[in-house]
N, C-alpha and C positions, 0 to 999 in steps of 0.2 A: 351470555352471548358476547363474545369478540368486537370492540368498536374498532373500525378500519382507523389506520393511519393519518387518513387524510383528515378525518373529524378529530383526531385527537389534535392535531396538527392547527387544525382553524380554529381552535380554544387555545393556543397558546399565545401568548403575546408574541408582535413584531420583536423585539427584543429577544425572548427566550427562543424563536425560529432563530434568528440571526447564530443566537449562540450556539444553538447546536448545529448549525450547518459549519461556524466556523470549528469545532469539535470535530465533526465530523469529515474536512477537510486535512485537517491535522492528523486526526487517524489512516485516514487512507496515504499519504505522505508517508507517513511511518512504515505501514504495512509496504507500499513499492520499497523502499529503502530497507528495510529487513531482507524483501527477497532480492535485490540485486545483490546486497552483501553478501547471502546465502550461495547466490548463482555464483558470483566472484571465487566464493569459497571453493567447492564445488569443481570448479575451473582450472584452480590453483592444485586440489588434491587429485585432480584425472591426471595433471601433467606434470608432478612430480615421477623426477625417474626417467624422466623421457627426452630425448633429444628436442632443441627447437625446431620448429618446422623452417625448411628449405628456404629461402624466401625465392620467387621467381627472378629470371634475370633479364 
């Protein structure tokens, strides 16, 4: 049987929570930062080819 998270979690030490929250904060960092780059990308190859847009006046 599956032990839930939460109990795995209350056996770890203050320390090894800390670390992997700070792990896990870095991760997700990363993960946004991949997808803006990606969007960026993305952005860049829709609007090659293409005039700039107008700007209002």
């Amino acid at each position: 049987m599956a032990k839930s998270f939460k109990r795995l979690r209350a056996k770890m030490s203050a320390e090894a929570r800390a670390k992997a929250e700070q792990k896990t904060q870095e991760l997700l960092k990363e993960i946004l930062l991949t997808e803006a780059a990606r969007a960026v990308s993305e952005t860049n190859q829709n609007s090659e080819g293409r005039p700039p847009p107008e700007s209002p006046e």
